[in-house]
C-alpha positions, 0 to 999 in steps of 0.5 A: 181071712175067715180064719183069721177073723175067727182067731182074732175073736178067739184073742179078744175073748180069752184076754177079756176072761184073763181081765176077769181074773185081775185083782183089780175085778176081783176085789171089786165091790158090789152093792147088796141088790147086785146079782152075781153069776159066777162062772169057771174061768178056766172051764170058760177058756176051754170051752171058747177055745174049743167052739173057735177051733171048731169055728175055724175048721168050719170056715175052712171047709166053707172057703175050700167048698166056695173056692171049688165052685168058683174054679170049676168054671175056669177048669172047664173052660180050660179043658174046652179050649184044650178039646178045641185045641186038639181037635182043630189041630187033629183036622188039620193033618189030613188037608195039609198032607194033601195039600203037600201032595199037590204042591210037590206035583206042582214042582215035579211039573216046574222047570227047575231053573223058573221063578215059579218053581221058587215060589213052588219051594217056598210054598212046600217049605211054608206047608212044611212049617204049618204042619210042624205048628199044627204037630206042635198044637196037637202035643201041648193039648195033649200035655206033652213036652219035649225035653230035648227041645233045642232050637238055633236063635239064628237058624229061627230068626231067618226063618221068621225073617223069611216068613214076614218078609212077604207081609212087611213088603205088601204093607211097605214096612221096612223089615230089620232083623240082627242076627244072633247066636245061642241054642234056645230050650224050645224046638225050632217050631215054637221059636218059629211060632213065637217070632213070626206071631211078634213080628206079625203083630209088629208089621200089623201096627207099623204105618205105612214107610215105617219100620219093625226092628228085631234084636236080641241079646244074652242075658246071663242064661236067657236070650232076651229077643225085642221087636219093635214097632213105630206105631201109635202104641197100646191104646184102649187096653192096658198092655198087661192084657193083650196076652189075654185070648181074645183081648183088642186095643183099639185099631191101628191107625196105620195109613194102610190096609187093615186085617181083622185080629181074633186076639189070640197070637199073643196068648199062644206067644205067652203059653209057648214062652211061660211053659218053656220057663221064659217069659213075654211082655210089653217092655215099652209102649207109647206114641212112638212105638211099642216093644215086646220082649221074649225071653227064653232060656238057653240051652247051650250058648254058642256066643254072644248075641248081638244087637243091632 
């Protein structure tokens, strides 16, 4: 902009100068009290053009100095967050291998045939996936990608179904989820953590008796996966911005309990789907429900996704 603005001044007084040296002004007359200074025209052009380059080169360095200042906040920020990242994450390995440790006793203590040694299972498959999230925080703080990640749609879907399942019936929300097909470019892990983040934020905002829908279907090379909630919409913030860390809506009003949100599933959804070459967002929001919609690329399609 600075430079722009200098250009046009440049512009402006170079078309004067040439003015200067039409007939019409030169031929103009002059009375004999008239002071007349005359001046190089050509030695005049040089010299504004010089002083405009050098005007421009300044304003150059002027915004590169500001446009550091002003970043430098947001990349600290970053590498903070990344720091907190990697250290919470780091923290969290050595309680969850004795965490495993002590449910796997529990199941060597468990009939193998009892209900509780099934809930002993799903507790140790739960440990499991939590500690895969926590290695999977751990290798984006550190800026790590996987280029073989390759994850079965079908295989992630059951697992999210699986996981929520619990969480939809304490709220008596109907959980739906159509079966789809395909081999997805991130590991089981981030499909998994993407998924259940959608659906839990779907159940959170469902009223009591309603219900949460999760379809999918191929588009061209990418799986487009859309849950879909009946509850009152996006309100008190625009739905652009509930990627954001720590953004909130307003409340629920969904007739059951409630849980206190910290504003950050949805942001770890973005930065899963965007580093992964996809993308996420609010298809549709309104009275009767809102829509998020997942994309992700294939890595290989095995079929047709279906919906539901």
């Amino acid at each position: 902009m600075s430079a722009a603005l200098v250009f046009s001044v440049i512009i402006l007084v170079a078309v004067y100068i040439l003015w200067q040296l039409t007939p019409a002004q030169q031929l103009e007359r002059h009375g004999p009290e008239d002071v007349h200074v005359y001046l190089d025209t050509f030695d005049l052009l040089i010299a504004v053009l010089v002083v405009g380059a050098a005007a421009v080169v300044l304003a150059g360095i002027a915004t590169w100095l500001i446009a550091g200042r002003a970043v430098r906040p947001l990349a600290e920020a970053y590498r903070l967050q990344r720091t907190f990242v990697a250290d919470a994450s780091h923290e969290l390995r050595t309680p969850l291998t004795v965490l495993s440790a002590r449910v796997q006793q529990l199941q060597a203590m468990l009939p193998a045939a009892s209900s509780e040694r099934a809930v002993a299972d799903e507790l140790r498959t739960d440990t499991r996936a939590l500690a895969e999230v926590v290695e999977d925080l751990l290798a984006t703080a550190a800026g790590r990608t996987d280029e073989a990640a390759v994850a079965e749609l079908d295989a992630g879907l059951a697992a999210a179904a699986n996981d929520m399942a619990v969480l939809a019936r304490d709220r008596q929300v109907h959980l739906v989820v159509t079966p789809g097909e395909g081999v997805l470019a991130v590991t089981p892990t981030q499909l998994r953590r993407c998924l259940v983040a959608l659906v839990d934020n779907a159940v959170g905002h469902s009223p009591t008796g309603g219900a949460v829908w999760v379809e999918n279907e191929v588009v061209g090379d990418r799986v487009v996966i859309r849950v879909r909630d009946e509850g009152q919409g996006i309100t008190g913030i625009a739905p652009r911005r509930v990627f954001d860390r720590f953004a909130h809506g307003d409340a629920p009003a969904t007739g059951g309990p409630t849980r206190t949100s910290n504003g950050i599933g949805l942001a770890l959804v973005k930065d899963v789907a965007v580093r992964a070459g996809g993308d996420v967002r609010v298809e549709r929001t309104g009275p009767s429900g809102t829509v998020f919609a997942l994309t992700l690329p294939l890595a290989g399609v095995s079929g047709r996704g279906r919906r539901g």
